[in-house]
Backbone bond lengths (Angstrom), bond angles and torsions (degrees), N, CA, C in turn:
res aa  C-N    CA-C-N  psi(-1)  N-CA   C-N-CA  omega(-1)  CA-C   N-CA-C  phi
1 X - - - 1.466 - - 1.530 109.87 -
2 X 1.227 124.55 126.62 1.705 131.71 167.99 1.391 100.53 -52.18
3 X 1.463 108.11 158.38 1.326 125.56 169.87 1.364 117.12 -92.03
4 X 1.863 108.91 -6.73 1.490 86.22 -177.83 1.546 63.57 -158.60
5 X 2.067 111.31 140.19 1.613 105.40 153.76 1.507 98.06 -145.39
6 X 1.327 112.20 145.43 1.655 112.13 165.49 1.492 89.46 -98.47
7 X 1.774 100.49 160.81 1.389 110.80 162.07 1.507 89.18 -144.03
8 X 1.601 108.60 118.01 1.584 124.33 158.80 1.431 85.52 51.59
9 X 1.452 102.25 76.65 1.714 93.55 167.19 1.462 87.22 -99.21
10 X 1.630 116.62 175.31 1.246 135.11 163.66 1.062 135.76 -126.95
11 X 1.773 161.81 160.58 1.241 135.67 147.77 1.322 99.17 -139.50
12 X 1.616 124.03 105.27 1.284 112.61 170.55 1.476 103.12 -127.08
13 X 1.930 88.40 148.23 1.838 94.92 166.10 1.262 108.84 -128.69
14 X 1.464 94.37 131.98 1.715 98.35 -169.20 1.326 120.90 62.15
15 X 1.078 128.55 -109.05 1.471 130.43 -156.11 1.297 105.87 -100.07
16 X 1.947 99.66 -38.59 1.380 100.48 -173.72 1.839 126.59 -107.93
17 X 1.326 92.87 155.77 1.562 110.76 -164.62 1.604 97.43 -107.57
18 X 1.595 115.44 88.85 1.675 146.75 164.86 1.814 86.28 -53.38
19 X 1.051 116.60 -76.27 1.622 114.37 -161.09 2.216 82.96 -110.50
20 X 1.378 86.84 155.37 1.611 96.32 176.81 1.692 118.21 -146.69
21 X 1.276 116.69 88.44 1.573 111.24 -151.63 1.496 128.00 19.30
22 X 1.578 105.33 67.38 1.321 125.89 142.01 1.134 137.07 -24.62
23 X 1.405 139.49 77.15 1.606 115.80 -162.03 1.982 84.68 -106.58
24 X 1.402 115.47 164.46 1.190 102.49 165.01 1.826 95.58 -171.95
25 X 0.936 145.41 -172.57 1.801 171.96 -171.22 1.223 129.42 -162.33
26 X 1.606 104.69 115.96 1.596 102.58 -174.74 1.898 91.44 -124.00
27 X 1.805 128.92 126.82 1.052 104.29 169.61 1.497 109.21 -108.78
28 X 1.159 102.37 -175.77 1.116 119.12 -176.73 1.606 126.50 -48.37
29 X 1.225 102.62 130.47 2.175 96.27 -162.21 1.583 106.00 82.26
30 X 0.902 104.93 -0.29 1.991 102.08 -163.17 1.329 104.33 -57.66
31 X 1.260 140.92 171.97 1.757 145.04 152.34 1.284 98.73 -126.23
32 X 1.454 124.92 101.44 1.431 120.81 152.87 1.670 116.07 -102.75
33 X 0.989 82.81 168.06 1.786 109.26 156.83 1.375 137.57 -160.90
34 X 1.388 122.28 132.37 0.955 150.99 -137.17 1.797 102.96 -106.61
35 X 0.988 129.25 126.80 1.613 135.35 -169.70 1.452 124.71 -146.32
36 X 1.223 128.99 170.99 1.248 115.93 170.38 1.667 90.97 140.55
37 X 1.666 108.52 169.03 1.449 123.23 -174.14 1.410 120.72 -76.98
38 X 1.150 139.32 132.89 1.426 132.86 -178.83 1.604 105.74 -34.08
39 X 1.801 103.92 132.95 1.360 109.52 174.72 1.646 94.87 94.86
40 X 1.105 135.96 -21.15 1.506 118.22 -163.73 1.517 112.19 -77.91
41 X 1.605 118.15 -1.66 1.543 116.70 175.96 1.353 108.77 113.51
42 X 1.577 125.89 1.21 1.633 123.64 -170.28 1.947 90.76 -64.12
43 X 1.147 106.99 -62.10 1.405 97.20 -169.84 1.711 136.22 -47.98
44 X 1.491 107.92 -54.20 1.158 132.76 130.54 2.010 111.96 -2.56
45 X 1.165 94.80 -76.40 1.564 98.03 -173.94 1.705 102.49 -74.69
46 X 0.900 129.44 -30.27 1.168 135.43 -162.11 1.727 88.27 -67.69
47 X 1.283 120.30 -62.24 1.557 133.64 -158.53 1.490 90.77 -67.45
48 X 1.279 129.03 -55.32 1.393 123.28 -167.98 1.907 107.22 -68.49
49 X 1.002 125.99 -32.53 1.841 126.64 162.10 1.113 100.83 -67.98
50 X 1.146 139.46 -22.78 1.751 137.71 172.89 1.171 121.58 -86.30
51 X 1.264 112.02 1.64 1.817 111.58 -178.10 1.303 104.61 53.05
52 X 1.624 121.83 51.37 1.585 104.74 -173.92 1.846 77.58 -132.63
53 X 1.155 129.14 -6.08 1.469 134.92 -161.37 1.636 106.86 -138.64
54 X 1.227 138.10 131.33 1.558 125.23 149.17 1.413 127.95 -95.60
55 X 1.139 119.14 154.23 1.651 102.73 -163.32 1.605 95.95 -86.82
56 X 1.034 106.84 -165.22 1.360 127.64 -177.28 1.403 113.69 -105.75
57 X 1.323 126.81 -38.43 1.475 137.85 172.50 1.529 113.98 -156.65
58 X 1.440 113.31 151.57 1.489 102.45 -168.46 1.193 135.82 109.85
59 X 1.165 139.94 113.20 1.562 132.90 168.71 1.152 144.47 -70.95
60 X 1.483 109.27 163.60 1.832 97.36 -165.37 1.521 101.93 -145.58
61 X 1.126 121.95 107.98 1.650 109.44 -159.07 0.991 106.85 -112.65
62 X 1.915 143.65 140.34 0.901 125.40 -136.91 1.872 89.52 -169.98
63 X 1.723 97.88 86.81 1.228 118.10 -173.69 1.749 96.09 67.77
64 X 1.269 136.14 67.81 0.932 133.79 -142.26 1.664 174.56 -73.21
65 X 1.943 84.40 101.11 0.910 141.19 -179.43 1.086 117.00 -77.12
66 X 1.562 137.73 112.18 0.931 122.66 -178.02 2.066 116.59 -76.91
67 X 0.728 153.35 67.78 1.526 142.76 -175.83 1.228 144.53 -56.54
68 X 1.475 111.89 7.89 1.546 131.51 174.43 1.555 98.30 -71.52
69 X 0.666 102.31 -25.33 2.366 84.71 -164.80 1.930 84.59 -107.95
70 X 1.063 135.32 35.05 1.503 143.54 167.88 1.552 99.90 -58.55
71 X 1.621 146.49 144.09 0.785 118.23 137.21 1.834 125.75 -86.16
72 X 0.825 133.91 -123.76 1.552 128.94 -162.83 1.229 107.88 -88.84
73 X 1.466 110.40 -50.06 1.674 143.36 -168.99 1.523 87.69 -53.17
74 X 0.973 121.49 -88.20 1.288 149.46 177.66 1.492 103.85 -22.98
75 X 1.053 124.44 -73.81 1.829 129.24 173.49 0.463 114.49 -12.98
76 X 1.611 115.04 -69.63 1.778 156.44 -157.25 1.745 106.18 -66.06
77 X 1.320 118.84 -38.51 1.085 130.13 162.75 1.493 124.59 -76.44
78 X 1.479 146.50 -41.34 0.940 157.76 131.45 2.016 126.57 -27.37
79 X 1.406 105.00 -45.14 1.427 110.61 148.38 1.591 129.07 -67.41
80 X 1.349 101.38 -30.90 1.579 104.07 165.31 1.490 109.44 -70.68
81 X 1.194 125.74 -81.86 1.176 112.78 174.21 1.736 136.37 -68.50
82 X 1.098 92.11 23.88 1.617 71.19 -178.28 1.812 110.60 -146.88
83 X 1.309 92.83 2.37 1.454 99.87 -167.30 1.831 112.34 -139.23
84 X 1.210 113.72 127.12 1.545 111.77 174.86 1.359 99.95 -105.46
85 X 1.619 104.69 132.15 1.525 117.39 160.08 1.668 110.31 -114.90
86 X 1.689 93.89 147.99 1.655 104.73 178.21 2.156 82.58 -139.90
87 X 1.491 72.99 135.80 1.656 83.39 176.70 1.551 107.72 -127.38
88 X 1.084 126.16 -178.77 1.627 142.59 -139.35 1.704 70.98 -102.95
89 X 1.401 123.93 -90.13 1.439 125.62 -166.34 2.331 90.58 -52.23
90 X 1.361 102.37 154.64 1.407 111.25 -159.23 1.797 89.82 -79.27
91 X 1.441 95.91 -37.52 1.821 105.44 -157.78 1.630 113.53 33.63
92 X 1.833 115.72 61.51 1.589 128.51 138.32 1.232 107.69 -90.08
93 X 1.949 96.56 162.36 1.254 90.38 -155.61 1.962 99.40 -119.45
94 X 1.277 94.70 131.12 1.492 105.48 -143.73 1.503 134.67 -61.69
95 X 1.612 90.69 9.18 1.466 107.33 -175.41 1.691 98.40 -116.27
96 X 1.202 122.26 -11.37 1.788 124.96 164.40 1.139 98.25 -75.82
97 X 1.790 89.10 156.45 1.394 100.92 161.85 1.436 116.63 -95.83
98 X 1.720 127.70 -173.11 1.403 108.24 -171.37 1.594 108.33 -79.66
99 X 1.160 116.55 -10.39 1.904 107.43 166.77 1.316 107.73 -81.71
100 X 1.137 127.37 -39.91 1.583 123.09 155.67 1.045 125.20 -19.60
101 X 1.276 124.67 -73.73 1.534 163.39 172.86 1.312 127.29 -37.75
102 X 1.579 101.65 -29.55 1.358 128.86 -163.31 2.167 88.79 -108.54
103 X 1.319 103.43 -30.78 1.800 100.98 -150.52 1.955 78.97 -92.64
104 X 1.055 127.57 -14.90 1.382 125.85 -171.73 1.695 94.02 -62.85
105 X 1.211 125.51 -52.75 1.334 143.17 178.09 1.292 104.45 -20.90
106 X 1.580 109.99 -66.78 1.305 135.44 -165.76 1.358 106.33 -80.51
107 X 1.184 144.38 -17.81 1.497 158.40 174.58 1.382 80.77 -53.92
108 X 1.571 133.55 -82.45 1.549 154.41 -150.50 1.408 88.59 -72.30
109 X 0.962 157.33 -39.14 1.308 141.47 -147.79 2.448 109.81 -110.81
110 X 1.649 78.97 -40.99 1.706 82.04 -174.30 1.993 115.50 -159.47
111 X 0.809 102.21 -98.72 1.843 109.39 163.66 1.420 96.06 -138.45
112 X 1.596 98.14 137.90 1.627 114.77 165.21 1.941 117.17 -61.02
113 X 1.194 119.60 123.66 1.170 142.74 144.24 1.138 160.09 -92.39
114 X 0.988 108.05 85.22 1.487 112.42 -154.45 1.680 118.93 -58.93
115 X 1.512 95.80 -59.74 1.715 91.78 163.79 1.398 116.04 -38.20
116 X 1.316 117.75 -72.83 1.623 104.05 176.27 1.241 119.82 -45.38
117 X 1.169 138.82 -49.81 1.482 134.76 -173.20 1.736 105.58 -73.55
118 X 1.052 135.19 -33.87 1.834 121.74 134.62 1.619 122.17 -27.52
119 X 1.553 95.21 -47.37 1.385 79.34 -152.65 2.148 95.72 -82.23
120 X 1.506 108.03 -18.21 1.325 95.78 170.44 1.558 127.38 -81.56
121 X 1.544 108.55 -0.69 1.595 115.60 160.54 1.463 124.46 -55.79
122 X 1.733 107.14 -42.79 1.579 145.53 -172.06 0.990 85.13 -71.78
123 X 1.744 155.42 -43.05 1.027 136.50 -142.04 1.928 115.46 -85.58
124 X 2.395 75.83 -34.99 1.634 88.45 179.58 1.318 110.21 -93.29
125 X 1.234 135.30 11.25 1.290 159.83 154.48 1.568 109.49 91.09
126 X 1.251 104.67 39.18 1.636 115.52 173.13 1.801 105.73 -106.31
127 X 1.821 116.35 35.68 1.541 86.02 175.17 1.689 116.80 -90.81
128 X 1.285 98.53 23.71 1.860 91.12 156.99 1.026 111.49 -120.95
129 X 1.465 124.87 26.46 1.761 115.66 159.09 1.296 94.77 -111.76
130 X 1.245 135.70 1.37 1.591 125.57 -178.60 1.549 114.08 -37.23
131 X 1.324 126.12 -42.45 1.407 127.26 -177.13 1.521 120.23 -82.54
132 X 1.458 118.46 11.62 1.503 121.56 -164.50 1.230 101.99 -132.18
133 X 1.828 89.43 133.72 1.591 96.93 -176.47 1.149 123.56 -78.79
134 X 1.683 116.93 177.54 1.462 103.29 -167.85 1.776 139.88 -85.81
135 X 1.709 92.19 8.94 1.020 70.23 158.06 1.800 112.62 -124.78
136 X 1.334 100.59 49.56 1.777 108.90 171.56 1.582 98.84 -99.38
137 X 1.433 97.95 2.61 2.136 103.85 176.37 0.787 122.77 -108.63
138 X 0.953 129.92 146.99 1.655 153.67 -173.32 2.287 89.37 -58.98
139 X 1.584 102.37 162.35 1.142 109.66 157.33 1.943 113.57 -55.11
140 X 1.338 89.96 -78.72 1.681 101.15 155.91 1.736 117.23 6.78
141 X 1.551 78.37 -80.40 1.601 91.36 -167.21 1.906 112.20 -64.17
142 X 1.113 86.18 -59.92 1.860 90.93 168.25 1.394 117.90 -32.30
143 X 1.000 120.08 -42.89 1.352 133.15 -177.46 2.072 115.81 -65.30
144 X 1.708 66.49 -50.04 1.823 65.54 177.60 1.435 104.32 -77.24
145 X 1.309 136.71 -26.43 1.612 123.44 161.59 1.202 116.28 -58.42
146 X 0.764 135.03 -11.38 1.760 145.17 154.18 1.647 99.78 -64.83
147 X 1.087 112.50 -62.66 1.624 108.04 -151.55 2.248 87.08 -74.54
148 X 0.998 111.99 -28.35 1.487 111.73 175.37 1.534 124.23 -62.17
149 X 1.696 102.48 -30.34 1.323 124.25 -179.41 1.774 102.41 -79.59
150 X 0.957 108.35 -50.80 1.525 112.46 -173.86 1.555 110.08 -59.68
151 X 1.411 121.40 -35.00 1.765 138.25 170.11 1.110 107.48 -45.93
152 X 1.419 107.28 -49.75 1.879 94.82 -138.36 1.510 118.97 -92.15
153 X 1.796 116.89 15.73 1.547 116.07 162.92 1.770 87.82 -102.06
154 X 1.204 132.69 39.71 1.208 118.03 157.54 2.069 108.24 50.42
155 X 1.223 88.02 64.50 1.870 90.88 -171.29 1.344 122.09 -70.52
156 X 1.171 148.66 141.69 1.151 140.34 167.50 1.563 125.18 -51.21
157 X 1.364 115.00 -20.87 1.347 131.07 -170.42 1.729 110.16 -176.00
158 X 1.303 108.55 126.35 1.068 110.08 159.48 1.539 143.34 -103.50
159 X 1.224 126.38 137.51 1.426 129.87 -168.74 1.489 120.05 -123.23
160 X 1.291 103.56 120.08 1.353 122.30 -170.77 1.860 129.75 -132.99
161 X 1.301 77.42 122.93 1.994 96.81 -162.01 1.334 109.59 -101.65
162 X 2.035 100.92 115.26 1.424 106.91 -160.10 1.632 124.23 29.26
163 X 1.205 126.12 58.47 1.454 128.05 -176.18 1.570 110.15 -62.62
164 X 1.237 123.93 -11.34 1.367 123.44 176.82 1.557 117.12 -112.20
165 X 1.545 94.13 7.73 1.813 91.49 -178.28 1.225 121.95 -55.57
166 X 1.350 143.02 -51.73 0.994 142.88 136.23 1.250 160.65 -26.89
167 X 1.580 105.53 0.38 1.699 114.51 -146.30 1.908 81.77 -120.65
168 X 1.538 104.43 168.37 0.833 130.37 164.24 1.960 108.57 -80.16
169 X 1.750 110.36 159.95 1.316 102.25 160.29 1.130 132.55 -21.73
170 X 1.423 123.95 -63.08 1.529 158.01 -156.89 1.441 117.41 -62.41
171 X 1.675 94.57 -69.53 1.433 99.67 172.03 1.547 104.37 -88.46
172 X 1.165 135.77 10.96 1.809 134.55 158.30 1.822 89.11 -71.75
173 X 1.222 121.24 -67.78 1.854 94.36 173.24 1.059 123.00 -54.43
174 X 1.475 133.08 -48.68 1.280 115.11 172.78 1.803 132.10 -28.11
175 X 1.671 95.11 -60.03 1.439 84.85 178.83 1.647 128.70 -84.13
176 X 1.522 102.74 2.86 1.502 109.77 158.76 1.014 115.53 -79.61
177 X 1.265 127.15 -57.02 1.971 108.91 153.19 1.054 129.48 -10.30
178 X 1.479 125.72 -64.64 1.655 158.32 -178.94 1.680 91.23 -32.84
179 X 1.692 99.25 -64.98 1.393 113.74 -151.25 1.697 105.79 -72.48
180 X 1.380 97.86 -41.35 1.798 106.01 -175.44 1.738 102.41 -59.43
181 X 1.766 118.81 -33.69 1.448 106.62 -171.11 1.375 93.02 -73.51
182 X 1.648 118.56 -49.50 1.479 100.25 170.31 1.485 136.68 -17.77
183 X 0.939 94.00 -52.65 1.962 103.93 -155.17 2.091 86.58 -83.43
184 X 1.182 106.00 -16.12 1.939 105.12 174.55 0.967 101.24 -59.73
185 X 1.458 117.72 -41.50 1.543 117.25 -159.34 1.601 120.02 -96.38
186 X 1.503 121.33 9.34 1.499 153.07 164.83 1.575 92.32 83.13
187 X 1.184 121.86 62.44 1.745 141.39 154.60 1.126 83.49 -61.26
188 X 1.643 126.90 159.19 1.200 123.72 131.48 1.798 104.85 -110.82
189 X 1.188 108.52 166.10 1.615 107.43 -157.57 1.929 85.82 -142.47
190 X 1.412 106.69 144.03 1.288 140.36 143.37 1.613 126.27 -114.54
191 X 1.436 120.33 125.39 1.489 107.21 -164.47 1.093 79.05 -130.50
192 X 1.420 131.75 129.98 1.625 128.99 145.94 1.605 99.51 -89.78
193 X 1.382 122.95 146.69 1.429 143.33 -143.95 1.770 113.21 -164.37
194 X 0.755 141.29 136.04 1.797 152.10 174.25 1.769 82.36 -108.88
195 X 1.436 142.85 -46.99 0.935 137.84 -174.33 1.553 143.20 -15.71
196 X 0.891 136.81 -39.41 1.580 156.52 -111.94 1.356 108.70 -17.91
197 X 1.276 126.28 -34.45 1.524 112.45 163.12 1.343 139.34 -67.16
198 X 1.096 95.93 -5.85 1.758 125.58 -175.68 1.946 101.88 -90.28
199 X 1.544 90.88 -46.86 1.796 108.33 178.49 1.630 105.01 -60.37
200 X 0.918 111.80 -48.94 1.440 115.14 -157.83 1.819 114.43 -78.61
201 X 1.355 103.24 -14.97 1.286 106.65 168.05 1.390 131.49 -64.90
202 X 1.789 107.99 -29.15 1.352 99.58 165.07 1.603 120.41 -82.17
203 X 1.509 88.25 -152.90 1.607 97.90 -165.31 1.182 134.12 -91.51
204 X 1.751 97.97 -13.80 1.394 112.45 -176.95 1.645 81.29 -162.88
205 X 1.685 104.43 136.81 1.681 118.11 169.10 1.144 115.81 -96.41
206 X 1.267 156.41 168.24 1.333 153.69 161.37 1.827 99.97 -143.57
207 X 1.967 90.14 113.67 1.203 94.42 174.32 1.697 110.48 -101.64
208 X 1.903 107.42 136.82 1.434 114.14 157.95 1.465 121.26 -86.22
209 X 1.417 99.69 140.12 2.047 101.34 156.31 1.368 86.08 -158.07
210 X 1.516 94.56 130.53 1.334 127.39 155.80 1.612 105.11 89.57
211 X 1.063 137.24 -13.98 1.510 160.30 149.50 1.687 104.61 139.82
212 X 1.022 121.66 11.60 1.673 136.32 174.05 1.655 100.83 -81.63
213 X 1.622 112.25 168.07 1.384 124.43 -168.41 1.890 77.13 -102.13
214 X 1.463 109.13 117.65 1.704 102.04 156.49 1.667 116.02 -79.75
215 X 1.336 94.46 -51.03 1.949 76.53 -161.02 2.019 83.04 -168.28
216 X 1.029 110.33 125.77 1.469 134.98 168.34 1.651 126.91 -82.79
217 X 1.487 125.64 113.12 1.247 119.97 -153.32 1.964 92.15 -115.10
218 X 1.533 96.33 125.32 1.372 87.99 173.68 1.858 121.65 -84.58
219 X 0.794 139.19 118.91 1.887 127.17 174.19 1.461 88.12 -49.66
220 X 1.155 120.60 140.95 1.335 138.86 168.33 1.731 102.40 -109.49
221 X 1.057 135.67 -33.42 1.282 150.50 174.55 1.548 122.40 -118.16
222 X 1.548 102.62 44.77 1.388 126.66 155.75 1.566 115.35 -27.29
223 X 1.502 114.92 91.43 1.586 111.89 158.56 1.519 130.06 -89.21
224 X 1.448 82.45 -26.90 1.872 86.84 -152.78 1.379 119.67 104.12
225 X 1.257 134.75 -42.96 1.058 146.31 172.42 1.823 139.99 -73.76
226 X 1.250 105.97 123.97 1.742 89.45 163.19 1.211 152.62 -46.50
227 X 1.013 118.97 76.55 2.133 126.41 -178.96 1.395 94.18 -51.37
228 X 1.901 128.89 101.79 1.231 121.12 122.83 1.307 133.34 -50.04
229 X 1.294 97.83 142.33 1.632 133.55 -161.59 2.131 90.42 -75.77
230 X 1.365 139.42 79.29 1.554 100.41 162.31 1.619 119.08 -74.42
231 X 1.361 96.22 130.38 1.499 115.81 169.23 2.070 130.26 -43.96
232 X 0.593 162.33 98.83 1.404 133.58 -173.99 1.639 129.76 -97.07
C-alpha cells in the first residue's frame, strides 16, 4: 500500500479547475518532486497533501486513510502528527530562539523538549546557533531550523514548498544535502520546486500544466545530489 495516493482529486473555484482529477502515488521512503509553470496547481496540491487545503472532489489517502471528507479538527490533528512542512517564507517566530522555534513544534504536537529539540538542531548541524534568533541567521541557517522544526514529531512524510526559493547557491546545497541524508534514513520527501536542479535530484519528478498530471520523469541515475549545469 502507498503512503500517500490521490485518485481524481479536484480543486475548483468557480470556473476554474487549480487541481483537475489528479490521480498520483507517493511510497514510502519515496523522494519526489513536483514542477511545472506558475499557476499549474504545484501549490494547490501541495496545501491539499498538507491538510492545510480540502479538495473539492476526490480522494487522498494517507497511510490508508482516506482524508478528503476530514473536517477542520481533524486536519489540524493529522498535520500535526503526520506531516512536516518547510516553506519558501521561514515563518519563525521572531522573538524565539532557533531551539525555541523548533520546541514550539512540539508545544502543538506533545510536551516541549528541549534536549530533543537540541538534539534535532545537531542533526541540521546548527547546534551552536541553537540560542540565536532568527534574524542573527543566515537565510541558510533559518531554513535549516525549519527543516529541524518539521523533524522533530517524527512525521510520516515531509512536505516542502520551494525550500530553496530564497537561498543562495551554497546554502541551495546545503539543504539538498539535508534532504538526500533524509531520504538515507527512509524520510519520504515531497518538494514542490520552480528549480530544475533542485527537481532533478529526486527520484521521480512529477510535472504540472494546467492543474493535470502532464508527464512523470523517472531519475534513472538517482544520486541525491545536485548536477551543476557548466556553462560554455
Amino acid at each position: 500500500m502507498s503512503l500517500l495516493e490521490l485518485k481524481n482529486v479536484s480543486k475548483i473555484y468557480g470556473e476554474l479547475h487549480a487541481l483537475d482529477h489528479v490521480s498520483l502515488k507517493v511510497e514510502k521512503g519515496e523522494w519526489v518532486s513536483i514542477i511545472g509553470p506558475s499557476g499549474s496547481g504545484k501549490s494547490t496540491m501541495m496545501n491539499i497533501i498538507g491538510a492545510l487545503d480540502k479538495a473539492t472532489e476526490g480522494e487522498i489517502l494517507l497511510d490508508g486513510e482516506d482524508i478528503a471528507k476530514k473536517n477542520t479538527h481533524t486536519l489540524t490533528d493529522i498535520r500535526r502528527d503526520k506531516i512536516g512542512l518547510i516553506f519558501q517564507q521561514f515563518h519563525l517566530v521572531s522573538y524565539l530562539t532557533a531551539v525555541e522555534n523548533v520546541m514550539l513544534a512540539q508545544y502543538y504536537h506533545s510536551v516541549p523538549d528541549e534536549k530533543e529539540a537540541e538534539e534535532a538542531l545537531e542533526r541540521v548541524g546548527l547546534g551552536n546557533r541553537k540560542h540565536h534568533y532568527p534574524n542573527q541567521l543566515s537565510g541558510g541557517e533559518q531554513q535549516r531550523v525549519c527543516v529541524a522544526r518539521a523533524l522533530i514529531n517524527y512525521p510520516e512524510i515531509i512536505l516542502a514548498d520551494e525550500p530553496t526559493g530564497n537561498l543562495d547557491e551554497a546554502n541551495e546545497e546545503v539543504v539538498v544535502e539535508l534532504f538526500r541524508k533524509l531520504h538515507e534514513e527512509g524520510t519520504t520527501l515531497i518538494v514542490v520546486t520552480h528549480n530544475p536542479e533542485v527537481a532533478e535530484v529526486a527520484q521521480r519528478t512529477i510535472v504540472l500544466r494546467n492543474g493535470k498530471v502532464d508527464h512523470e520523469i523517472v531519475n534513472e541515475n538517482f544520486t541525491g545530489k545536485i548536477k551543476k549545469i557548466t556553462l560554455q
